[in-house]
C-alpha positions as a Markdown table, in Angstrom:
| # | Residue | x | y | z |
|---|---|---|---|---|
| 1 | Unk | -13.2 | -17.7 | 23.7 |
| 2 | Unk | -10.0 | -16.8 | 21.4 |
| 3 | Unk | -12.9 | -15.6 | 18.9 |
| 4 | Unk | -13.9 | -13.2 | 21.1 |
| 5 | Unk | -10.2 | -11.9 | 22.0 |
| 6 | Unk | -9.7 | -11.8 | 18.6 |
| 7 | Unk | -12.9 | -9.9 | 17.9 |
| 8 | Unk | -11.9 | -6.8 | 20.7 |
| 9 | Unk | -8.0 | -6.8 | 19.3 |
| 10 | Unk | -9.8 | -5.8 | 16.1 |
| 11 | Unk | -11.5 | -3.4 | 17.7 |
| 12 | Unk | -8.4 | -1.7 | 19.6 |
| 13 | Unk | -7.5 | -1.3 | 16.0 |
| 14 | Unk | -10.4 | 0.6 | 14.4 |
| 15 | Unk | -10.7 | 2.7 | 17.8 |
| 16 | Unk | -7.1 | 3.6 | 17.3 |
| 17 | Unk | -7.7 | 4.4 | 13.3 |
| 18 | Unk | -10.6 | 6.6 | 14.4 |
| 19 | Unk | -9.0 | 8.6 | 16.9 |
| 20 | Unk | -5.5 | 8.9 | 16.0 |
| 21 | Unk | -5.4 | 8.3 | 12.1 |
| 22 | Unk | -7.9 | 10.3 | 10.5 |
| 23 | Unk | -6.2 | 13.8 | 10.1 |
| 24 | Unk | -3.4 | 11.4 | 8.1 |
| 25 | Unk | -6.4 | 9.6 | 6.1 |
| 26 | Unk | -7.4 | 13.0 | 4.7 |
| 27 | Unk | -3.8 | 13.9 | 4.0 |
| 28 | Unk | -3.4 | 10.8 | 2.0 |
| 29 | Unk | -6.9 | 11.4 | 0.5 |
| 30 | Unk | -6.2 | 14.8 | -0.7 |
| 31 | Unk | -2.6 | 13.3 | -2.1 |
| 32 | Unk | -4.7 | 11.4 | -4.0 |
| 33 | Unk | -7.3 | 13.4 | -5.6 |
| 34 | Unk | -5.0 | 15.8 | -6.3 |
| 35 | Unk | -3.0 | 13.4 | -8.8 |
| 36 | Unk | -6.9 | 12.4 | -10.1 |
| 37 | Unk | -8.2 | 15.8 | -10.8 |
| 38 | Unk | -3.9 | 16.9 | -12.7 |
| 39 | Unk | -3.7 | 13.8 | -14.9 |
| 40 | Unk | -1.9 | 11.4 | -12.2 |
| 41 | Unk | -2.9 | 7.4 | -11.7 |
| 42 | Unk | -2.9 | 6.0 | -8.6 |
| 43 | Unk | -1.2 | 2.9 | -7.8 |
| 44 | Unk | -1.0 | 0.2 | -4.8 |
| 45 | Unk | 2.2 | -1.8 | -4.4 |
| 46 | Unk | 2.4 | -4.7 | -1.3 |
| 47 | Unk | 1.0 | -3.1 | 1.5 |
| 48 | Unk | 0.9 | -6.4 | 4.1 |
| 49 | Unk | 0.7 | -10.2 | 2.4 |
| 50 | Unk | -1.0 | -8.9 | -0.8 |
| 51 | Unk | -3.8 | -7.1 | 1.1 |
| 52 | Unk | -3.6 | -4.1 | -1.6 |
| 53 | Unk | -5.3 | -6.6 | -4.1 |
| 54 | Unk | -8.6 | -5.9 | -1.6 |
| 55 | Unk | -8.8 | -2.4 | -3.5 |
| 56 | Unk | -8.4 | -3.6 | -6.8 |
| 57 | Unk | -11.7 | -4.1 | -9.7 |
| 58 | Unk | -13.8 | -3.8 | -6.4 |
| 59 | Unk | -18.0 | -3.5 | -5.8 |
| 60 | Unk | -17.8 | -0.2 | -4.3 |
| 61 | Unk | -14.7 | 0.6 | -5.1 |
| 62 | Unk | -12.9 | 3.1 | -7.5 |
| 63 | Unk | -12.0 | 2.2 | -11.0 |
| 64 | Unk | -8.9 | 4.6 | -10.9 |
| 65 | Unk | -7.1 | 2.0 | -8.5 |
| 66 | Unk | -4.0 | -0.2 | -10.1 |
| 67 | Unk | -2.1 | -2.7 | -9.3 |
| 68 | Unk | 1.9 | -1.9 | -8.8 |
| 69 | Unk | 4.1 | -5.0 | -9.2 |
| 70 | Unk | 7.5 | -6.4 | -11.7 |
| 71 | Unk | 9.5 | -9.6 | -12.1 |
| 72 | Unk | 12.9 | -9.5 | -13.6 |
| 73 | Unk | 14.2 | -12.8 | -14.7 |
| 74 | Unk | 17.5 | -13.3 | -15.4 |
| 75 | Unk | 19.5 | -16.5 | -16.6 |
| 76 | Unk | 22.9 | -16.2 | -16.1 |
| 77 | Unk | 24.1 | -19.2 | -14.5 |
| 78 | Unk | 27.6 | -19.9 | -13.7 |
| 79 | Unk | 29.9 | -21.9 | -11.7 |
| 80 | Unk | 29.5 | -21.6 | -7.8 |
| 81 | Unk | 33.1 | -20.6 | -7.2 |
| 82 | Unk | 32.8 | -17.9 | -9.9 |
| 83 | Unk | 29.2 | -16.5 | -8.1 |
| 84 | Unk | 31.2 | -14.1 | -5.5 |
| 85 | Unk | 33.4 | -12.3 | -8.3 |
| 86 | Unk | 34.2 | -8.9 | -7.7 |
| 87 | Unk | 32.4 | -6.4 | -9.9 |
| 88 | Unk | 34.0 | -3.3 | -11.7 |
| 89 | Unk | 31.7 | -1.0 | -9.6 |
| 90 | Unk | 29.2 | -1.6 | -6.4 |
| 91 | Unk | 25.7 | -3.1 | -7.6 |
| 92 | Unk | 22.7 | -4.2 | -5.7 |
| 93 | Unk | 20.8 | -6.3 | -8.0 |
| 94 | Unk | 17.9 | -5.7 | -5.6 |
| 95 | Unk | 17.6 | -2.4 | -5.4 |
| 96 | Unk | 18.1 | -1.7 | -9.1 |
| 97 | Unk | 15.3 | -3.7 | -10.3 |
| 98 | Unk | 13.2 | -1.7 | -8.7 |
| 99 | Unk | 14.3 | 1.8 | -9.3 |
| 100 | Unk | 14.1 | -0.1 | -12.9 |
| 101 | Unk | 10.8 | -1.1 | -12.7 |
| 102 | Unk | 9.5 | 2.3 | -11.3 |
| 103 | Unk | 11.8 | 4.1 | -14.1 |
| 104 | Unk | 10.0 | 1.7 | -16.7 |
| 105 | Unk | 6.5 | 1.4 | -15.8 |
| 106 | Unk | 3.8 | 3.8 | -16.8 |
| 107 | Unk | 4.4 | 5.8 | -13.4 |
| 108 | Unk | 4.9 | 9.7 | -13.9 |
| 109 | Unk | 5.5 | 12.6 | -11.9 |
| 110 | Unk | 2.5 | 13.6 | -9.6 |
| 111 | Unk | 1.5 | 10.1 | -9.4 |
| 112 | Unk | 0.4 | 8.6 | -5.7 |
| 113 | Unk | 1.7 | 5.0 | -5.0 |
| 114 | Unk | 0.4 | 3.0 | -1.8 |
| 115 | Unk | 3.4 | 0.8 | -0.1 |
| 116 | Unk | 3.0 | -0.6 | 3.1 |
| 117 | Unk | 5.2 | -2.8 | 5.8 |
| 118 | Unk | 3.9 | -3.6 | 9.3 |
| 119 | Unk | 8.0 | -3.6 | 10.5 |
| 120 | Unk | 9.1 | -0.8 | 8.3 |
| 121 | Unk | 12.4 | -2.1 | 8.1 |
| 122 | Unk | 12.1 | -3.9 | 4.9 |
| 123 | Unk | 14.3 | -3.2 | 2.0 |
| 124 | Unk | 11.2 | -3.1 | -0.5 |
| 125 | Unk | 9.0 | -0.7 | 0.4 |
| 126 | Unk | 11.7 | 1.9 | 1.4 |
| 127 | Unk | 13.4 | 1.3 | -1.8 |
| 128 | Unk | 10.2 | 1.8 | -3.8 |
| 129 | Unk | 9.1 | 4.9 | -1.7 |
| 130 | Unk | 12.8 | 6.2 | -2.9 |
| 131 | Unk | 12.5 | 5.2 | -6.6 |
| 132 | Unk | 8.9 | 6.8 | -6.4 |
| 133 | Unk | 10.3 | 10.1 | -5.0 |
| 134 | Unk | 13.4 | 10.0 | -7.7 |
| 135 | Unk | 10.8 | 10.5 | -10.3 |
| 136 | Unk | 8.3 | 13.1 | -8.3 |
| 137 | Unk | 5.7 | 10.5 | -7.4 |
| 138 | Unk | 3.9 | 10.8 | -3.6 |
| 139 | Unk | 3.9 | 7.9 | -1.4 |
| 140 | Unk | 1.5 | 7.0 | 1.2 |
| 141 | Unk | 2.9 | 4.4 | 3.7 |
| 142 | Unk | 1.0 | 2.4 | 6.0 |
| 143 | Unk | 3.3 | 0.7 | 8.8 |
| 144 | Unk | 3.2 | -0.1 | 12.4 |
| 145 | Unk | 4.6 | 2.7 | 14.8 |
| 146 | Unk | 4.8 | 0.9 | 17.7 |
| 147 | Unk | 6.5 | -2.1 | 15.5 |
| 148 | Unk | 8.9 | 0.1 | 13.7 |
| 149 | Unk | 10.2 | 1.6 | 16.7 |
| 150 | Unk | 11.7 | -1.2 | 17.9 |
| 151 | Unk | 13.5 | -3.0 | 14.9 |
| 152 | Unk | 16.3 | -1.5 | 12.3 |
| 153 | Unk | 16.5 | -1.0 | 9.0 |
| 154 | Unk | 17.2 | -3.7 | 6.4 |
| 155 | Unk | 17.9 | -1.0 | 3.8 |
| 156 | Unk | 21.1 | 0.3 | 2.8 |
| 157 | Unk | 20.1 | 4.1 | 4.1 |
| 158 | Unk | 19.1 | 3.0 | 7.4 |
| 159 | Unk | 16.0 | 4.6 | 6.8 |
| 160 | Unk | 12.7 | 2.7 | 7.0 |
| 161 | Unk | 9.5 | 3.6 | 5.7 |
| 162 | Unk | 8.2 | 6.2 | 8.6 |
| 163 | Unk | 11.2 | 7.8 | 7.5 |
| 164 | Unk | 10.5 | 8.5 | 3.5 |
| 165 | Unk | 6.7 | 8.2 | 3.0 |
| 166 | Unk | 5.0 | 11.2 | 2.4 |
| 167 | Unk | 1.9 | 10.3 | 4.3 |
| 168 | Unk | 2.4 | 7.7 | 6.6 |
| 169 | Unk | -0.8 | 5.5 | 8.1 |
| 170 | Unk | -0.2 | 4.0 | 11.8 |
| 171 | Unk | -1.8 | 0.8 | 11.3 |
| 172 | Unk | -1.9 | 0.3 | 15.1 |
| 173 | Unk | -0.8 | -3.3 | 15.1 |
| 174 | Unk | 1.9 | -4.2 | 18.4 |
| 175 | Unk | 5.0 | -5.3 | 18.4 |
| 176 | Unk | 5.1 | -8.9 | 16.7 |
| 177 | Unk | 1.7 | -8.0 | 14.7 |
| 178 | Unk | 0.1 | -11.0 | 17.1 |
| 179 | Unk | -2.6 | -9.3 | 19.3 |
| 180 | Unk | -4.2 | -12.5 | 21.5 |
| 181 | Unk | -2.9 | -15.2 | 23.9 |
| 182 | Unk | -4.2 | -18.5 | 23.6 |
| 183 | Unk | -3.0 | -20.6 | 27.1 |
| 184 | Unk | -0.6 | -23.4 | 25.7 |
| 185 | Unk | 1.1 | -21.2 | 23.5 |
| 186 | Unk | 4.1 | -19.1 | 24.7 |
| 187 | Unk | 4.0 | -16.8 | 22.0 |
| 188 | Unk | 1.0 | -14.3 | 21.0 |
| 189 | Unk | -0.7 | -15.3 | 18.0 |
| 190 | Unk | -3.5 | -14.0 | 15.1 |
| 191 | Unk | -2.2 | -10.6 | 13.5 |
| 192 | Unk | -4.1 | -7.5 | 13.2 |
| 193 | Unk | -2.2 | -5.6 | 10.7 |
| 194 | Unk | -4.3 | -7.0 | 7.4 |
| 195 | Unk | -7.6 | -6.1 | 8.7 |
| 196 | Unk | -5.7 | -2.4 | 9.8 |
| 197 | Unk | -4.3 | -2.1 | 6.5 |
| 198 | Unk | -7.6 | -3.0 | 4.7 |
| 199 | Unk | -9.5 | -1.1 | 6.7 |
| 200 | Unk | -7.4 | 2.4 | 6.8 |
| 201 | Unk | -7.2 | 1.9 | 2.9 |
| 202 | Unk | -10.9 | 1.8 | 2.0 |
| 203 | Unk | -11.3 | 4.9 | 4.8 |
| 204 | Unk | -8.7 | 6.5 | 3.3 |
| 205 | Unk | -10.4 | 5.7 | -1.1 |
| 206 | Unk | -13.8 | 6.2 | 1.0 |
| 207 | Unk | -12.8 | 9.6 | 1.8 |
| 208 | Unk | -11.5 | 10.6 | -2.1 |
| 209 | Unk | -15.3 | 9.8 | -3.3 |
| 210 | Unk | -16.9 | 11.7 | -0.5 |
| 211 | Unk | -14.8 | 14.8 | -1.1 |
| 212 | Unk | -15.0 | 14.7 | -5.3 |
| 213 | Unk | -19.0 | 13.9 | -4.8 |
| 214 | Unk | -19.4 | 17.2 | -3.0 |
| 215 | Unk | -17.2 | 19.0 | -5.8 |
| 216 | Unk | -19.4 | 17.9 | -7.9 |
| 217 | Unk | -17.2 | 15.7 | -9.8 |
| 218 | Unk | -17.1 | 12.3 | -8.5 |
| 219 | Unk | -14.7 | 9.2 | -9.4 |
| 220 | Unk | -16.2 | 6.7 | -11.7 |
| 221 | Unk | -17.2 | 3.7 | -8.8 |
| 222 | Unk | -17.9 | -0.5 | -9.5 |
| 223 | Unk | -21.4 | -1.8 | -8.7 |
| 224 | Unk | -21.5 | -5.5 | -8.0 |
| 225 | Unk | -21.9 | -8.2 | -11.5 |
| 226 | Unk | -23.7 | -9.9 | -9.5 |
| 227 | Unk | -26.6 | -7.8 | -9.6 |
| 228 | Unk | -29.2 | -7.5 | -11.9 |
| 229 | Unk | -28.2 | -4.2 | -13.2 |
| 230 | Unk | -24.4 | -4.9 | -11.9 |
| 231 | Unk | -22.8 | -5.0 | -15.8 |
| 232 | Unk | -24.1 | -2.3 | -17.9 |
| 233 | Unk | -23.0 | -0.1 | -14.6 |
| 234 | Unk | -19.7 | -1.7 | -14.6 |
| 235 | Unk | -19.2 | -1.1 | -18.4 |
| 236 | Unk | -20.5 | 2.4 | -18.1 |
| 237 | Unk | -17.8 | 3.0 | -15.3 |
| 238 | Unk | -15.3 | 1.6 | -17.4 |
| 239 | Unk | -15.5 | 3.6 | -20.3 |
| 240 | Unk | -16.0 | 7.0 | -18.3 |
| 241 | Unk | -12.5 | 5.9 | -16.6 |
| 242 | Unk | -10.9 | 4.8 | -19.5 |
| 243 | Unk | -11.5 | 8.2 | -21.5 |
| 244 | Unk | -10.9 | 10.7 | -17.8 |
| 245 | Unk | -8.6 | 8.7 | -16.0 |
| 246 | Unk | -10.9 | 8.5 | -13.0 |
């Protein structure tokens, strides 16, 4: 049964996390609660099809994650024959907007920001691990290895993301991100990189509580609404974040 293929492909995954990834999951974990315990937020961009929302205002999870994201409008139509005009100097319209965004945002130095792209070789997240860096804030970048190895850059550097993050996580998808065959179908199909980003990530937040808790000074944390005494301990968390920062 494909469930069942699908099931073990997962489970190539969180063998591989366990015995390859978690001397980087500590790296990125003490990244992080070093911002925490200086004054520094911590911030999740795309990591894989929106998967870093999974972190955000979470049961369980910590209130000092945020969301990382921008849109830049511009109206400025002209003629098409006028749209390929020669500038006075070289501009990437692209690339700008987000060494904008990072430059206007509430990002500081010391900061930790969470990118992630199965390839690598997409311009985004190698242009916002760059822009991070310009302004002294750590990345932690979660890709595929065995993927990025075998495409090229789409960014202007030739870099991709192995290449600039700080801390990089080997999500351990394959080539192509499809881990099963199904018989009829000539090409592989159901990804594994969401559940390895997912996963990784929570290790990686799981490992931050465990090692303030034994400091003695542990991040504030979200109980579930939905239980009985879910909201006062939600509000309580809330305020103790919004006056430390964590």
């Amino acid at each position: 049964m494909i469930p069942i293929s699908y099931l073990n492909a997962v489970r190539v995954i969180l063998d591989h996390l366990q015995n390859t990834q978690l001397d980087n999951i500590d790296k990125a974990a003490d990244l992080i609660i070093g911002a925490l315990t200086h004054g520094g937020a911590i911030f999740t961009a795309e990591i894989g099809h929106s998967n870093q929302h999974d972190f955000l205002n979470r049961a369980g999870g910590m209130a000092a994650i945020h969301g990382f994201s921008f849109n830049c409008n511009i109206t400025d139509e002209v003629a098409d024959c006028l749209k390929k005009r020669p500038r006075e100097e070289a501009f990437d319209r692209g690339l700008e907007t987000v060494r904008f965004a990072v430059k206007a945002g509430n990002l500081r130095a010391g900061d930790v920001m969470m990118v992630g792209s199965v390839s690598g070789k997409s311009t985004y997240p190698v242009q916002l691990t760059l822009a991070c860096h310009e302004i002294g804030v750590k990345v932690i970048g979660f890709t595929s290895l065995e993927y990025t190895a075998h495409v090229t850059s789409l960014h202007p550097s030739g870099k991709k993301l192995v290449d600039v993050a700080d801390v990089v996580i080997d999500n351990g998808a394959p080539y192509g991100d499809a881990a099963v065959r199904v018989p009829g179908i000539d090409v592989d199909v159901l990804p594994v990189s969401g559940v390895a980003m997912i996963v990784a990530g929570w290790c990686i937040f799981g490992r931050v509580m465990e090692k303030m808790a034994a400091a003695g000074d542990p991040p504030s944390v979200f109980m579930s609404l939905n239980r009985e005494e879910g909201p006062a301990y939600y509000e309580q968390s809330k305020k103790q974040y919004q006056e430390r920062g964590y």
